[in-house]
TORSE-525950 format. One line per 10 residues: number of its first residue (from 1); their letters; for each residue z, x, y of C-alpha. Coordinates in pm, whole numbers, plus 32768, in hexadecimal, padded with zeros to 4 digits. Layout:
N
NUM> a> Z:X:Y | ...
//
This chain:
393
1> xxxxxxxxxx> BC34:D771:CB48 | BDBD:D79F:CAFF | BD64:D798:C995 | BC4C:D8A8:C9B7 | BD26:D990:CA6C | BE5C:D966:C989 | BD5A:D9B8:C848 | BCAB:DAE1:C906 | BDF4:DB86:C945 | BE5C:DB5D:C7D8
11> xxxxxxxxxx> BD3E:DBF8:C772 | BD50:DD15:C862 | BEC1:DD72:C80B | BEAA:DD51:C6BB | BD6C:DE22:C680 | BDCE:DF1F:C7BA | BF62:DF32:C756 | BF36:DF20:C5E2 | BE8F:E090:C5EE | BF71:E198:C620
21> xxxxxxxxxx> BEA1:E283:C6A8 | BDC6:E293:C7EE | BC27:E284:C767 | BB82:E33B:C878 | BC1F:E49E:C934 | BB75:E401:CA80 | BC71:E2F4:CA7E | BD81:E3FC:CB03 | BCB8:E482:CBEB | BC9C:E315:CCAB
31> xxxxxxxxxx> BDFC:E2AD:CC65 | BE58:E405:CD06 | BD6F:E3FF:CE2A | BE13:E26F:CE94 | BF74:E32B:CE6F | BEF0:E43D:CF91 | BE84:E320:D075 | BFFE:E26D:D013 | C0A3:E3B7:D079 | BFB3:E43D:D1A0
41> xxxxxxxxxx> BF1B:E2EE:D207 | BDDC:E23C:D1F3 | BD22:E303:D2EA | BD59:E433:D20E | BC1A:E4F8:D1BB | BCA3:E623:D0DB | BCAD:E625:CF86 | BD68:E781:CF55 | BD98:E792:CDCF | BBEE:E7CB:CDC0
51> xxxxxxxxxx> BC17:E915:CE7F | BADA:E9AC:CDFC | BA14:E863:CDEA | B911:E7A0:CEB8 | B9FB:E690:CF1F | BADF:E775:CFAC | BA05:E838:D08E | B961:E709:D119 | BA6E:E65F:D103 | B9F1:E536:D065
61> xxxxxxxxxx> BA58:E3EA:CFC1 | B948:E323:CF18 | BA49:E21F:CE7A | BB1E:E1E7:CFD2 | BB0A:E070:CFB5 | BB60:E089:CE55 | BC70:E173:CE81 | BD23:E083:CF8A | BD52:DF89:CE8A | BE00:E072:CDBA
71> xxxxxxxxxx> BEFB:E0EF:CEA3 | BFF7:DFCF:CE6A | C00B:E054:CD0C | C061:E196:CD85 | C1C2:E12D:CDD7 | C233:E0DA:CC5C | C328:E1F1:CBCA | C224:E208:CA71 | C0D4:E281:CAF7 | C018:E247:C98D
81> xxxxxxxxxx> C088:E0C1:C9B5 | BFFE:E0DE:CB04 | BECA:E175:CA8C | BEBD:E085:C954 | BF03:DF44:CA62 | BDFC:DFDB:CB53 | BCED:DF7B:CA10 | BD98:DE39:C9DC | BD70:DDC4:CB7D | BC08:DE57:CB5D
91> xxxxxxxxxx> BB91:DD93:CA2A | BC49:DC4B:CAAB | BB77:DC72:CBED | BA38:DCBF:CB2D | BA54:DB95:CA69 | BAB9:DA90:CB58 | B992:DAE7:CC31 | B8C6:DA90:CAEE | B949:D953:CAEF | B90D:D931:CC34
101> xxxxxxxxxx> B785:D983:CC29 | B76C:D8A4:CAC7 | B808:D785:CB79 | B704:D7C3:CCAA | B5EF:D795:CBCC | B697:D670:CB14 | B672:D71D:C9C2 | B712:D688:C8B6 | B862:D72A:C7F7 | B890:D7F6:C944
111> xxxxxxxxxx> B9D6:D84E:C8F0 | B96F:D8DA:C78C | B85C:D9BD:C7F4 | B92A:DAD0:C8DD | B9F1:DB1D:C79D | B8B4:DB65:C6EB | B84D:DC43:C7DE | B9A4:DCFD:C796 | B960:DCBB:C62E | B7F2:DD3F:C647
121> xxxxxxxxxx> B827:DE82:C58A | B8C3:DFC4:C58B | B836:E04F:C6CE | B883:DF2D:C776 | B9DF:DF06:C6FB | BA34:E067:C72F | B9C7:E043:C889 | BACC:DF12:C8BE | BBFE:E010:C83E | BB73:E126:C973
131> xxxxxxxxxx> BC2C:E0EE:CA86 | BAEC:E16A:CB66 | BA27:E097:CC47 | B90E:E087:CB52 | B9BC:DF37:CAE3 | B9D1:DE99:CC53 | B864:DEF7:CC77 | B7FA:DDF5:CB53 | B8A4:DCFB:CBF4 | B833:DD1A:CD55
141> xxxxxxxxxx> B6CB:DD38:CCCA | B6D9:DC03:CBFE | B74B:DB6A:CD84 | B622:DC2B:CE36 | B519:DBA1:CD5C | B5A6:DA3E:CD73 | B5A8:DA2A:CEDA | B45A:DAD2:CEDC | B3E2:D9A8:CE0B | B4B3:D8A0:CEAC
151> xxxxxxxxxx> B57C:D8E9:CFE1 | B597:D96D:D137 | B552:DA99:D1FE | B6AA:DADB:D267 | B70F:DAB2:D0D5 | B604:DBB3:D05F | B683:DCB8:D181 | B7EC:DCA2:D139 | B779:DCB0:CFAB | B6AB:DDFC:CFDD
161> xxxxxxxxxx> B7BD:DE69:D0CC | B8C5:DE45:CFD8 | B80F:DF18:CEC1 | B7C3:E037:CF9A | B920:E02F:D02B | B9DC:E02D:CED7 | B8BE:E0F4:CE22 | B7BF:E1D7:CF17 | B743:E265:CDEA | B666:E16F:CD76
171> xxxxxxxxxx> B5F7:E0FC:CEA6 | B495:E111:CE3A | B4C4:DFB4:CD49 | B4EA:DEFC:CE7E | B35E:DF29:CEF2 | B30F:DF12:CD97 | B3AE:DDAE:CD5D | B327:DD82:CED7 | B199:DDD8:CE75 | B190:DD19:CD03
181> xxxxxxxxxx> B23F:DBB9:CD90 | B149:DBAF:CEE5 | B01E:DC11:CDEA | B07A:DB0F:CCF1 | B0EB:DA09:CDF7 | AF88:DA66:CEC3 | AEAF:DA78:CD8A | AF1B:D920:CCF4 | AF3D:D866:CE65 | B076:D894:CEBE
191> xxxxxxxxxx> B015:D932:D00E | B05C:DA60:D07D | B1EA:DA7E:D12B | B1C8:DBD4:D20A | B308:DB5F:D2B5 | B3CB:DB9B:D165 | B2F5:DCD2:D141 | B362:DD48:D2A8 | B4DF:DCD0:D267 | B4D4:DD89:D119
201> xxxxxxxxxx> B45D:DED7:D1C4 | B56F:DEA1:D2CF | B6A8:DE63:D1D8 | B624:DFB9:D122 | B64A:E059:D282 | B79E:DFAE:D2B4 | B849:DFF6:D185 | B7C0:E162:D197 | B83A:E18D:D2FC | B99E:E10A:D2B6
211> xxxxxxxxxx> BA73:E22E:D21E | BB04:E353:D2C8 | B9DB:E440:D2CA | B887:E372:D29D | B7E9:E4B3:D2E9 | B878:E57F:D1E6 | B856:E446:D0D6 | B6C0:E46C:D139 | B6C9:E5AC:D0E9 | B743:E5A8:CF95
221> xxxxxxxxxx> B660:E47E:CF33 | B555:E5BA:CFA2 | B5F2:E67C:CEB2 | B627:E59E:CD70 | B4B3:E53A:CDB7 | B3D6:E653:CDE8 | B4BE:E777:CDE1 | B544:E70C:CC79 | B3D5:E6B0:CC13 | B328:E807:CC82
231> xxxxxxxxxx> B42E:E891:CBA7 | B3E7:E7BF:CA6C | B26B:E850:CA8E | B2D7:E9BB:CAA3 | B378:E947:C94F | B4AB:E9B1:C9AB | B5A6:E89D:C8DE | B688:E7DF:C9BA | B7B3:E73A:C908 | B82A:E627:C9D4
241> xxxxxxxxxx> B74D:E4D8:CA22 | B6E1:E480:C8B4 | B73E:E345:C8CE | B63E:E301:C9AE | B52B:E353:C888 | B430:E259:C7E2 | B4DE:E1D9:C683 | B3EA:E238:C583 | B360:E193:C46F | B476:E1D4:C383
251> xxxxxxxxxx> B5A7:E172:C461 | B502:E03D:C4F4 | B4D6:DFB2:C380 | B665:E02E:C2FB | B6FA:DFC2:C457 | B63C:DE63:C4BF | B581:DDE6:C37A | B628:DC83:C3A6 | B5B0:DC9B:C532 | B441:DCFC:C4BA
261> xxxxxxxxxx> B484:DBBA:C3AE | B502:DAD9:C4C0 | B38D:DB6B:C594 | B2C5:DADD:C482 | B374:D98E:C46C | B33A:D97A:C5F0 | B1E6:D9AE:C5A3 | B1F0:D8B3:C4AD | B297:D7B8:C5A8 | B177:D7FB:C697
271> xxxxxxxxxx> B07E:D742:C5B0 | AF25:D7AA:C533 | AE69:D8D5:C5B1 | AFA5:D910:C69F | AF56:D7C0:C77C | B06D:D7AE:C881 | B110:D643:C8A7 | B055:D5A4:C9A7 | B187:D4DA:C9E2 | B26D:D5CC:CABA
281> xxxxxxxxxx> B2D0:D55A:CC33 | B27B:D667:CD44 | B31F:D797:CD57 | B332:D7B2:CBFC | B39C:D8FA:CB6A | B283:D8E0:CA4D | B175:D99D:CAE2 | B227:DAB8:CBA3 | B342:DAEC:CAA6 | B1FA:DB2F:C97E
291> xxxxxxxxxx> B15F:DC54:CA77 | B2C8:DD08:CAF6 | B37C:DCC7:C9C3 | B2A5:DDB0:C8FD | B23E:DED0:CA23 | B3C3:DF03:C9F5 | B3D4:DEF3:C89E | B2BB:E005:C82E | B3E2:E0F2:C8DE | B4D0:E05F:C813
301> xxxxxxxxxx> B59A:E02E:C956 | B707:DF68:C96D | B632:DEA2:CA6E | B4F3:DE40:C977 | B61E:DDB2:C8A1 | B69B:DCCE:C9A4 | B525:DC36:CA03 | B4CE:DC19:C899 | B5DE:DB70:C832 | B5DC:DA61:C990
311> xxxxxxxxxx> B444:DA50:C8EC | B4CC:D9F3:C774 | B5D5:D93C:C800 | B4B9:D83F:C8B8 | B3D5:D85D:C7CF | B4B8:D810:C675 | B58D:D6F9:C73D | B458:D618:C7AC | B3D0:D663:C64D | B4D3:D5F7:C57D
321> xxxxxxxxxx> B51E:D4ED:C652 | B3D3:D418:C675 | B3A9:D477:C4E1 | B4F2:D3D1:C483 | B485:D27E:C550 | B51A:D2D5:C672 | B46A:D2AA:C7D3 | B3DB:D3AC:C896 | B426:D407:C9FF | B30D:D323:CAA6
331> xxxxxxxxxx> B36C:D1FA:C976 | B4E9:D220:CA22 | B450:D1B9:CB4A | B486:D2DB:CC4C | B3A7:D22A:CD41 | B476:D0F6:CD6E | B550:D177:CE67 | B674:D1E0:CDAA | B69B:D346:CD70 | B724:D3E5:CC2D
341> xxxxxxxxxx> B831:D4BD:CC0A | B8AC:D5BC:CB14 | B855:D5AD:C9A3 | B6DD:D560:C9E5 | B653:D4A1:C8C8 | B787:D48B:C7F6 | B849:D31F:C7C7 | B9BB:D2BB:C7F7 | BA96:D371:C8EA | BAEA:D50D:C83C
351> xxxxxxxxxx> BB93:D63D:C8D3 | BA74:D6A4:C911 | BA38:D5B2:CA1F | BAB0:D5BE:CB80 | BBF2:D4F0:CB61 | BC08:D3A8:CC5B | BAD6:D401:CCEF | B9C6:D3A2:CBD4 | B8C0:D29D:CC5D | B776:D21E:CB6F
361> xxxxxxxxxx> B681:D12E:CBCC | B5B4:D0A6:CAAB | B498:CFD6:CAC0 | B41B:CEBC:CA0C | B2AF:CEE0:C978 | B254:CD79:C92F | B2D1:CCEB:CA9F | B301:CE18:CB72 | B41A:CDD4:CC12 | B533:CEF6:CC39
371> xxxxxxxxxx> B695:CEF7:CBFC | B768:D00C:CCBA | B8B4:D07A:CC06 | B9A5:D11A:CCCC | BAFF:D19C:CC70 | BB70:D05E:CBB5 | BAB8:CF4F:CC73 | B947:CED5:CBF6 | B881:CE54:CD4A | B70A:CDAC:CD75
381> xxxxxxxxxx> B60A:CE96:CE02 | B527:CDD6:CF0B | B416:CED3:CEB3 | B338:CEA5:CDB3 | B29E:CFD9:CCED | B1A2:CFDE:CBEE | B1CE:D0CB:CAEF | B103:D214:CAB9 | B017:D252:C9AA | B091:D317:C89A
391> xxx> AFF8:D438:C7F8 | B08A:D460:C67E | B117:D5A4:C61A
//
């Protein structure tokens, strides 16, 4: 985990600090709003620099969570390095809670894949150098879906509380991630979880509620919603918000040809006719990560990145794996009683791995018996496992 960290914040500061200018106008804006709540105080609702704008006659703040991060930054004498470090704490965030939801799921190279997400093309790496909450939203997604596959209640509200209290603005992904996990979880026999459903509503209304006027934050979502969107049909051109707009054809080949190349050899690791592994221990991410992964990704949203990538990432590690001789997740013996941790199906003990807490249990086709490794002592497992059929690749 030290390792991870250490490498994400090298990566941050030198892409972030390298550039000598700031990518994105907006980032001012948020860096300037956290230096009112540093001056006024937290509780602060006016923003008075936007005199003839929305958010100052509602006096609303859709990024308040977001902007409380920043305010610490506020304090440095150069305001562009606080702007520039803002990006850097955002994308070290983002991609430690990657790591986080790839070690969940046990998916193998877990600390490689994050950086591909930052590596996934232009878009994606432009949006790491922002220092707007767009980049904390991938992040806290990536943790919403994975407790909505795997985890409890009380994770999945604090999850969808967190996005709509650093980001209001795109509250709407959080019933979207909501409706395609309990459909894809129902569908295939997962059951249907209404308590995370209920908890997921909840944490929208919590993060929502807790800034200094709710009200007036509800009130420009109305606005950016419908308002904005009766004006796009009247045709009159708005010129702020086109970054929210579907890539087309032409930018999603220049900006993400070796992501569609890495889609096909996904594809590829799925076997014939697109056959999922019928190897994969429950609450796999398999099923649910093939249906939201691309609903996100025909908008050419940050967020479609993240899910597609967490897909590849399961997909092209098992692959790989079980074609280079390696064992597969129910070969490794999951069932014998000792869980494993980081890395998934890779070998050896890597970064990428949760250091001094790594436990396998393998199994032992021809006898059945189990051996548990934990930390650096090998013990006898007293249960006995037979191993699950495999399906090829």
């Amino acid at each position: 985990m030290a390792a991870f960290l250490i490498v994400a914040v090298m990566v941050g500061a030198f892409f972030r600090l390298m550039a000598p200018n700031i990518p994105d106008p907006d980032s001012f804006y948020h860096f300037r709003h956290a230096a009112v709540y540093a001056e006024k105080g937290i509780t602060y609702s006016q923003f008075p620099w936007l005199v003839y704008s929305v958010v100052n006659r509602l006096s609303a703040d859709l990024g308040y969570g977001f902007h409380l991060l920043l305010v610490p930054l506020t304090f440095l004498g150069d305001q562009v390095l606080g702007v520039k470090l803002g990006a850097v704490l955002e994308t070290v965030i983002t991609l430690t809670l990657l790591f986080l939801v790839l070690r969940r799921h046990r998916i193998a190279f877990c600390g490689v894949w994050p950086f591909a997400v930052f590596l996934l093309g232009p878009p994606m790496t432009y949006t790491f150098l922002m220092t707007r909450p767009q980049t904390l939203t991938m992040g806290l997604c990536a943790l919403l879906f994975s407790l909505l596959v795997r985890g409890p209640a009380w994770g999945v509200l604090l999850a969808a509380g967190a996005i709509c209290f650093f980001h209001l603005n795109v509250f709407v992904i959080v019933p979207v991630i909501v409706v395609i996990v309990a459909l894809c979880k129902g569908l295939t026999g997962g059951g249907w979880e209404w308590r995370k459903w209920v908890a997921a509503a909840a944490g929208m209304g919590l993060g929502a509620l807790l800034r200094p006027n709710p009200l007036g934050a509800m009130k420009l979502e109305y606005v950016q919603f419908l308002v904005h969107e009766m004006v796009r049909k009247e045709g009159i051109p708005l010129n702020f918000g086109r970054e929210w707009l579907p890539v087309n054809l032409e930018g999603l080949v220049a900006g993400f040809s070796w992501f569609l190349t890495g889609d096909c050899r996904a594809r590829r690791a799925r076997g014939p006719r697109g056959r999922v592994p019928a190897v994969e221990q429950p609450g796999s991410v398999h099923p649910v990560l093939r249906g939201d992964g691309h609903v996100h990704q025909a908008g050419g949203s940050p967020v479609g990145g993240v899910l597609g990538d967490l897909r590849r990432a399961d997909v092209l590690a098992a692959g790989s794996w079980k074609r280079g001789g390696g064992q597969t997740r129910a070969e490794r013996g999951d069932q014998a009683g000792g869980g494993v941790c980081g890395g998934g199906a890779v070998g050896g003990d890597g970064w990428w791995r949760w250091p001094g807490r790594c436990s396998t249990s393998t199994s032992s086709a021809r006898s059945g018996a189990a051996t548990i490794r934990t930390g650096c002592r090998t013990q006898p497992s007293t249960s006995r496992s037979t191993p699950s059929p495999v399906t090829s690749y």
